[in-house]
N, C-alpha and C positions, 0 to 999 in steps of 0.2 A: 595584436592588442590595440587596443582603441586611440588615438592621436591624446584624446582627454582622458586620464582613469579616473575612476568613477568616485575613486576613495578624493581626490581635490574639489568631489561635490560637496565632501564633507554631511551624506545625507542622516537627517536627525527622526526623519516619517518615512519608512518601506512598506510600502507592498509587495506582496506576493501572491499573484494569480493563478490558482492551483483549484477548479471547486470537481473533486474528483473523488471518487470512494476510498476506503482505507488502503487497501494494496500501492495505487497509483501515490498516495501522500507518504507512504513509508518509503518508496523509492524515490521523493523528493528532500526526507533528512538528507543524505549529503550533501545538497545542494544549501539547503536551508543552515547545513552545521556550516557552509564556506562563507554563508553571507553573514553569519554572525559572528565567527570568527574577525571579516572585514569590517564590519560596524558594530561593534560592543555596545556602545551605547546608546545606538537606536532603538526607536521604536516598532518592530517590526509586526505587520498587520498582515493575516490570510483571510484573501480574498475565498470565501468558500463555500461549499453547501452546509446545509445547516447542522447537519448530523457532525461537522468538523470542531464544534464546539469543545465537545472529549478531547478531540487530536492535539488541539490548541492546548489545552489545559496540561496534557500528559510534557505536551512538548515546550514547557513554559522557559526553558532554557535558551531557547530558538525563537518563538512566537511570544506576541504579548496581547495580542488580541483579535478578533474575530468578526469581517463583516458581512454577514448570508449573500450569498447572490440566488437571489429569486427566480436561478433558471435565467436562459438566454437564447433566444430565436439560433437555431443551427447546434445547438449542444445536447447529445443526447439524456446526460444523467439526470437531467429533471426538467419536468414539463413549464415551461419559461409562463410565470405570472406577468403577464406583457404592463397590467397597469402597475406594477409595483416598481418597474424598472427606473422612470424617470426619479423618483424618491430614491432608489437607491444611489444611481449615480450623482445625485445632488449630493448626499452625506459623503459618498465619499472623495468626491474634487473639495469639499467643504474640509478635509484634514489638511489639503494641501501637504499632501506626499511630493517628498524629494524625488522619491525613485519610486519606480513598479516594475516589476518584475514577472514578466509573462514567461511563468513556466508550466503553460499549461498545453503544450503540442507544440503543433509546427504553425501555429499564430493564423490560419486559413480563416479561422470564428473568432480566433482570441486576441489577436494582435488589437481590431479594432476596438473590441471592449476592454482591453490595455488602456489604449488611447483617451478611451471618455473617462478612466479613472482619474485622468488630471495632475500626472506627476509630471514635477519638472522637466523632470528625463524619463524613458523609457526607455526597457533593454528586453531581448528576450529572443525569440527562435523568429526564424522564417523561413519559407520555400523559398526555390530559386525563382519560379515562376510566381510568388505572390508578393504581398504585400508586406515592405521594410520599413516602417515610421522612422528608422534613424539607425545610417547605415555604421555609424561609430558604437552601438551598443548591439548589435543585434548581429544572432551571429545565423549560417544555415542548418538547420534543423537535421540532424543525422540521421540517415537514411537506414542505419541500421545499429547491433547493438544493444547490449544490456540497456534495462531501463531509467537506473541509479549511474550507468556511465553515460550514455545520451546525456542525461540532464547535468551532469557535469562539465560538459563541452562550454555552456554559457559561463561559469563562472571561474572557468578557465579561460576564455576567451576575453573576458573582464579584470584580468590581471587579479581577480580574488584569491586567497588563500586556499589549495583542497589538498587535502589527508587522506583522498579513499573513500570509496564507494562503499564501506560498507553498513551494512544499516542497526540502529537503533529503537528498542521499543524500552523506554523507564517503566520498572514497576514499585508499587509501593507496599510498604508493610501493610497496608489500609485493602490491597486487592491481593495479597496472602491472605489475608485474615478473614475476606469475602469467600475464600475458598474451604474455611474449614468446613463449612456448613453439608457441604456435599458427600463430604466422609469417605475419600477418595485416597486410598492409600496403596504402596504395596508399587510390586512395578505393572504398569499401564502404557497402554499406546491410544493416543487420541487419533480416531478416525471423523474426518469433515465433510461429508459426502454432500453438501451444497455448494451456492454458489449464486450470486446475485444473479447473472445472465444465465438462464436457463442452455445456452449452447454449451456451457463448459461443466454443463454435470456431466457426469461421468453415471451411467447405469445404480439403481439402489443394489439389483443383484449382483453387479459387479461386485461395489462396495462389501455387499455381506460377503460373498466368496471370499475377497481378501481381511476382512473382519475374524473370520472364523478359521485361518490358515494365521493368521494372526496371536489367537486367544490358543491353538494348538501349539503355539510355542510358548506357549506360559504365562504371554501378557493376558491383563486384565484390558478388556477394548470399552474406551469411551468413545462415545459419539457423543460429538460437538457443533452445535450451530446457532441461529439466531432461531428468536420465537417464531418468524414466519415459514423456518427451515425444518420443523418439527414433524410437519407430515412425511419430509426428505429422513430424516432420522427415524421415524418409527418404520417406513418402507424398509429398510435397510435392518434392522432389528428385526422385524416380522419375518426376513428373508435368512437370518442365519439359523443358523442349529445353535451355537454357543451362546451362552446368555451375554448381556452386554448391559453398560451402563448409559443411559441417554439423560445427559444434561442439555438439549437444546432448549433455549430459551432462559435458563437456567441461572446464566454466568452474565455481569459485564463482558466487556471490553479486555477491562482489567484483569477481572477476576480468569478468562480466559488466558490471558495471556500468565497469567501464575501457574495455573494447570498444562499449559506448555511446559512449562519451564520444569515444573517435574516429571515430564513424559517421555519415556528412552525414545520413542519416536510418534512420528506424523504422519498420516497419510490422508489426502486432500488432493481436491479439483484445484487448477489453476484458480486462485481469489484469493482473498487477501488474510486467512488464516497461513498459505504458504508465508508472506512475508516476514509477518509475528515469529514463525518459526527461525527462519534465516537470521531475523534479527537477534533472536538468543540462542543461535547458534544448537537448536533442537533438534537433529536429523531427521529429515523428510524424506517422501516418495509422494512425488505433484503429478497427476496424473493430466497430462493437454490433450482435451478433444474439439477444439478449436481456435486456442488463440499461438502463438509462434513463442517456444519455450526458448529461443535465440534471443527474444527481448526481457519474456516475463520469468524466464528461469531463474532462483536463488542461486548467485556466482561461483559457490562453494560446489563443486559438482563432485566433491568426494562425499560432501558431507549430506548434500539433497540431491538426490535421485530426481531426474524429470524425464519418465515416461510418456513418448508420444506415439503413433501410429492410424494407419488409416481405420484399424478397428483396434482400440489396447484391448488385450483379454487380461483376464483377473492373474495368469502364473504369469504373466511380465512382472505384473503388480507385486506380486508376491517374488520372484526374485530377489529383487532391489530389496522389499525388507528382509529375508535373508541374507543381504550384500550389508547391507548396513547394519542388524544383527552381528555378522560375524566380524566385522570392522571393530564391535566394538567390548569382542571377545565372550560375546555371549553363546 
């Protein structure tokens, strides 16, 4: 633990450096639930990409406000608007944050744009071989590991409060009520056949194979994605034999995550619909065709299936939701 704990900062302004897609922010609630826990009364601000806005708003428990990072030279999720950056860091050393909090990797890019944000203190990961701003707050970056436990090590190592790694998604009567519209009833299985990084799709024929082994057990199959994921959904439709329902583009956020919640199960690429799932406890089968299911797998591995292999074929896929079917007496 650190010589100074961080709680005798008494901090009243927190950052938190996190500007990463949905999946990556929902394995940051525990982290996020320990530091609110330690400072109640702060004002706590995510450092993010812009899309984080929703995130912030769902998560108004934990977060209270939101400042874009316009992209940053060495970070891949968005192309860095190089003249917007000086203005940004003006506004934000202009809060005069107590703390910031780089929980955004292992500090190689982020440590130093930690630093320009201007907090009294900063805390956060680092390599052994890189760069420490302040060797009383920062602790080494775990080399390996769940994603939601990794990020847990900082505010364990900062003497903060933590409960578990497990994750959260709030839903509201206002994103049930978005979902009546769709006229989706009856028992159903949501299949998510996209995926921002095109490496972690998984085959549309795949998808439809397990779609259609699927709808022969009696569910009704959704397919579910964003509006740019539609051509990924109607691929995957055109490929079964069984009819299916395609709401891509269709649903919030929210409204997704309602139609989770009444779905006996999930079947998805590695991305951040597996999360939502995990988070209300919705049985999954996450299919990895490139990223390492020992970090991004849902921790429940009775309740979410993570299929991986050097080629998965669609009766793996279809096992597990038979494994998870019969689990749960169907």
């Amino acid at each position: 633990m650190p010589p100074i704990p961080l709680a005798a900062l008494e901090p009243r302004r927190i950052a938190v450096l996190r500007a990463l897609a949905l999946g990556d922010l929902l394995c940051a609630v525990p982290a996020l639930r320990s530091i609110r826990a330690a400072f109640r009364d702060a004002e706590v601000t995510l450092v993010g990409l812009p899309w984080a806005a929703e995130f912030v708003g769902r998560f108004a428990h934990y977060l209270d406000a939101l400042i874009e990072l316009p992209g940053y030279p060495g970070l891949p999720e968005q192309e860095p608007v190089v003249a917007a950056i000086p203005e940004f860091l003006r506004d934000a050393q202009a809060r005069r944050f107590d703390l910031v909090v780089q929980l955004h990797g292992s500090g190689d890019v982020t440590n130093p744009l930690a630093v320009l944000l201007g907090g009294r203190r900063t805390a956060g990961f680092f390599r052994a071989d890189g760069y420490c701003p302040d060797p009383e707050t920062f602790t080494e970056y775990p080399a390996r590991g769940p994603e939601p436990v990794r990020l847990l090590r900082l505010p364990e190592f900062l003497g903060l409060p933590v409960d578990g790694a497990q994750l959260e998604f709030p839903l509201t009567d206002a994103d049930r009520e978005e979902l009546r519209h769709l006229e989706i009833d009856g028992d159903y299985a949501c299949v998510h056949p996209g995926s921002r990084l095109p490496s972690r799709r998984w085959a549309p024929e795949s998808f439809a194979a397990v779609a259609d082994a699927v709808a022969e057990r009696g569910l009704r199959v959704v397919l579910t994605g964003s509006e740019s994921e539609r051509p990924i959904t109607g691929a995957v439709a055109a490929a079964m034999r069984e009819p299916a329902v395609d709401v891509a583009g269709r649903t919030s956020l929210g409204a997704l995550g309602a139609l989770l919640e009444r779905a006996r199960l999930l079947v998805s690429n590695d991305t951040g619909v597996s999360h939502v799932a995990a988070a209300l406890r919705v049985p999954s089968v996450v299919v990895f065709t490139a990223s390492d299911p020992r970090r991004w797998a849902p921790l429940d591995g009775a309740l979410h299936r993570a299929v991986t292999a050097p080629v998965v074929r669609p009766e793996q896929v279809i096992a597990e939701v038979d494994g998870l079917l019969e689990r749960d007496g169907s």
